[in-house]
C-alpha positions in Angstrom: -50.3 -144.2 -272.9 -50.5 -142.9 -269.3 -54.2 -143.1 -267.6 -55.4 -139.4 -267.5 -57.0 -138.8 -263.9 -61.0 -138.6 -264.0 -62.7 -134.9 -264.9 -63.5 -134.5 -261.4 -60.2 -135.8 -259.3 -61.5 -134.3 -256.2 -65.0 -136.4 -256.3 -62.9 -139.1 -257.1 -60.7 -139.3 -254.4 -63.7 -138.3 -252.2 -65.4 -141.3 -253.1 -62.2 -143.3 -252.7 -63.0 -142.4 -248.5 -66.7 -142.0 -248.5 -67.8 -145.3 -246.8 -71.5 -146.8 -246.9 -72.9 -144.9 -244.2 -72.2 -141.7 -245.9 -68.8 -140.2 -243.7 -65.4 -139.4 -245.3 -63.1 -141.0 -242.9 -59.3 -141.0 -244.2 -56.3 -142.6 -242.6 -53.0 -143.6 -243.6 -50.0 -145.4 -241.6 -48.4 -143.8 -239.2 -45.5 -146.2 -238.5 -43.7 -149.0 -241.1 -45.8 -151.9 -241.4 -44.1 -155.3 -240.7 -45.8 -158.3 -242.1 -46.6 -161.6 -241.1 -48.9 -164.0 -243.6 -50.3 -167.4 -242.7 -52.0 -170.2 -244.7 -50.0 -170.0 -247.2 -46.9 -171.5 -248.3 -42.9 -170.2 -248.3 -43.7 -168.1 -251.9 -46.9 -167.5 -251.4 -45.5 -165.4 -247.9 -42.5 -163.9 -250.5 -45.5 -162.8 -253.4 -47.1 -161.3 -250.3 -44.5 -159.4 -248.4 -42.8 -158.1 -252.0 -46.2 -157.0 -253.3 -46.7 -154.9 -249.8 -42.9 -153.5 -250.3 -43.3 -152.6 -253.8 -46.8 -150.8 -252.1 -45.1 -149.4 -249.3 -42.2 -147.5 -251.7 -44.6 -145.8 -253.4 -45.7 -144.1 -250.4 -42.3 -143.7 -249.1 -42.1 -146.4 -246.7 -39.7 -149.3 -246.0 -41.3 -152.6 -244.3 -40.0 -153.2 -241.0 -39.1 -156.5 -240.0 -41.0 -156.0 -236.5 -42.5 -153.3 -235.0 -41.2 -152.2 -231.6 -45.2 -152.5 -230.1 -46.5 -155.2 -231.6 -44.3 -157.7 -233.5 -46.4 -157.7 -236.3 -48.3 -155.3 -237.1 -50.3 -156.4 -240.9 -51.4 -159.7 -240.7 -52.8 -161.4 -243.5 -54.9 -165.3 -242.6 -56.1 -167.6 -245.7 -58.4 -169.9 -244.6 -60.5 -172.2 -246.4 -64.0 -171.4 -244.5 -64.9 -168.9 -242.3 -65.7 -171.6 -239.3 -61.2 -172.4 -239.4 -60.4 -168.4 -238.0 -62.3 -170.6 -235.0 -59.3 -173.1 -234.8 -56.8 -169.8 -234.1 -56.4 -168.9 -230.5 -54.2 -166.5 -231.2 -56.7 -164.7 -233.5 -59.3 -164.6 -231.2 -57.2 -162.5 -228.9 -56.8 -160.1 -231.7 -60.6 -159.8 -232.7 -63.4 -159.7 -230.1 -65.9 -161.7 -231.1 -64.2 -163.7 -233.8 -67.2 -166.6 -233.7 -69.8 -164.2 -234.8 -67.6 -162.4 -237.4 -67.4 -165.4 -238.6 -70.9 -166.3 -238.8 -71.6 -162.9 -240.3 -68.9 -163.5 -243.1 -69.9 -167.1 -244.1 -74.0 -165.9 -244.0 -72.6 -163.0 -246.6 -70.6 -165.3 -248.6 -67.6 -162.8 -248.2 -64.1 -164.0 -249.2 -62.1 -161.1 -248.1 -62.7 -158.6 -244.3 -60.4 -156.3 -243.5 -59.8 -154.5 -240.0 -58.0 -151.6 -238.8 -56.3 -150.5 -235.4 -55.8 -147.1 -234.7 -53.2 -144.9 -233.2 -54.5 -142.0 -230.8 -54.0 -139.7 -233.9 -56.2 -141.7 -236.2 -53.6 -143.0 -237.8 -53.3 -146.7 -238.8 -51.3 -148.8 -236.2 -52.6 -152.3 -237.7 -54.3 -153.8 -240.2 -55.6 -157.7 -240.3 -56.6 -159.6 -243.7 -58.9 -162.2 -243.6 -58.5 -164.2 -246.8 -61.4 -166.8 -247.5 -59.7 -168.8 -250.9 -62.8 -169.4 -252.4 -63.6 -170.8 -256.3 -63.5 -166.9 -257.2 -60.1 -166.1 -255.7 -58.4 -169.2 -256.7 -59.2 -167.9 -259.9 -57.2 -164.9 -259.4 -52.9 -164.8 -260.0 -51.2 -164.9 -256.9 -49.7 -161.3 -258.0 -52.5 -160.0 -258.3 -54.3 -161.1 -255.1 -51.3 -159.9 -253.5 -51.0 -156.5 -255.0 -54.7 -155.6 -254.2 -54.4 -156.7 -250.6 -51.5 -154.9 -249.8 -53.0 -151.7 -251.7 -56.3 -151.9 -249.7 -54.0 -152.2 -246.4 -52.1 -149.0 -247.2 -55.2 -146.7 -247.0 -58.5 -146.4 -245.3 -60.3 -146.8 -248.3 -64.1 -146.6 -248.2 -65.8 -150.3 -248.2 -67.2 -149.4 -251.8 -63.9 -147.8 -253.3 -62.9 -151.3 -255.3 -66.7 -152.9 -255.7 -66.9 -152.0 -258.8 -63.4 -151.8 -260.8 -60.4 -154.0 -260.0 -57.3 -151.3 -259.0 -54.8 -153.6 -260.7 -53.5 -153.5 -264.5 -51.9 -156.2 -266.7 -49.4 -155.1 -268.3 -48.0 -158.0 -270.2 -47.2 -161.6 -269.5 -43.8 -161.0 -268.2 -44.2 -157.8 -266.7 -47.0 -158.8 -264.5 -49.5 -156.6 -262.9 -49.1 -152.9 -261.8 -51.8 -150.4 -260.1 -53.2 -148.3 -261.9 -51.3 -145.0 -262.5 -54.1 -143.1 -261.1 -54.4 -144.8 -258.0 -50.5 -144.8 -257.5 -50.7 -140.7 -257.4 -53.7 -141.2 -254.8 -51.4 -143.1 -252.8 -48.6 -140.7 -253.2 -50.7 -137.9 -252.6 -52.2 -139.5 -249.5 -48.7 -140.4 -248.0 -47.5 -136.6 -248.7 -46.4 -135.3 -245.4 -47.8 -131.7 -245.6 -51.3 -133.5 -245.2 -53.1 -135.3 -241.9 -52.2 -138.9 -240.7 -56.1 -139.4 -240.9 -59.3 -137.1 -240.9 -63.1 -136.2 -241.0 -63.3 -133.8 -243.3 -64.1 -134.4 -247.0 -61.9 -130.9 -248.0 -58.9 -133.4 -247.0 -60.2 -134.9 -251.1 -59.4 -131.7 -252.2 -56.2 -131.7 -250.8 -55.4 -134.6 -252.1 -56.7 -134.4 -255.3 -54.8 -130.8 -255.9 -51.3 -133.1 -255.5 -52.6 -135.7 -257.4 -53.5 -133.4 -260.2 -49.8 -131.5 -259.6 -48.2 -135.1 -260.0 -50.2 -135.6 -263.5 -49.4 -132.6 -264.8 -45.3 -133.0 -264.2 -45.5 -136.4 -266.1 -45.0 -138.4 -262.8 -47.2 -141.0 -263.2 
């Protein structure tokens, strides 16, 4: 049986992009994103970079290989601890302030920071992962881990949008893991190109939540 959206699809997807200091702020990709992982072995790279494919299709996207700009352009680090983004030159040219970041992580007890770059549209040029494989998230399938990363890359989502409810759905042993139908419509909707590449504006929800709504009712779920 198909997930029926919530009552109120346009508070929904508001809160989907209200962050914690109260502002809608919406973005979505405005080029292919091309993927690079690290810490992780040769198929824990493949469950990554098929997870963010199968992601990508259902907004309409193909991964690139590289992007013309910046070679790679969603990057996604496991590390054991926080202090080991330290030990990554590299990194540290991407993220100002790495040493505190980390600091702030580890007092937090975080496992998972995510961080945009922008486009001068608003629209996402980057996105970096920082994956801290903890007791918690070794606890996790692979799949799944992988499927909820790539998700929260697609969108800016609001810090809270996830804190709460896992957006992934078992759907059998061998089938795996899926999104949840109603959050695969968001991400449609959000990916339609009749709407903004990002924006302020909470009546962008009710944009959003009109196609999502449009999707539901033709059985497209």
């Amino acid at each position: 049986m198909a997930e029926a959206d919530p009552p109120d699809a346009a508070a929904a997807v508001a809160a989907l992009f209200t962050h914690g200091d109260g502002t809608f702020r919406f973005a979505r990709w405005g080029r292919r994103p091309a993927p690079m992982v690290y810490g992780t072995d040769d198929a824990g790279v493949r469950i990554f970079e098929e997870a963010l494919g199968s992601v990508a299709r259902l907004a309409g996207m193909e991964l690139a290989a590289t992007d013309p700009e910046l070679g790679a352009n969603f990057l996604v680090f496991f590390c054991r601890d926080w202090a080991e983004l330290g030990e990554l030159p590299a990194l540290g040219q991407l993220i100002p302030g790495l040493d505190a970041l980390a600091h702030r992580l580890a007092a937090a007890r975080a496992n998972q920071y995510r961080l945009f770059g922008f486009d001068e549209d608003g629209a996402i040029r980057a996105c970096i992962s920082l994956i801290r494989y903890d007791a918690a998230l070794q606890q996790v399938p692979a799949g799944t881990l992988a499927l909820s990363q790539a998700l929260q890359g697609l969108l800016l989502w609001s810090d809270r949008a996830f804190a709460g409810e896992s957006p992934i759905v078992s759907v059998g042993d061998r089938a795996g893991v899926v999104l949840k139908p109603w959050l695969r419509r968001v991400l449609r909707a959000a990916y339609d190109p009749a709407l903004p590449a990002a924006g302020r504006d909470a009546a962008l929800a009710l944009r959003i939540a009109a196609r999502v709504q449009l999707a539901e009712e033709a059985g497209h779920a």
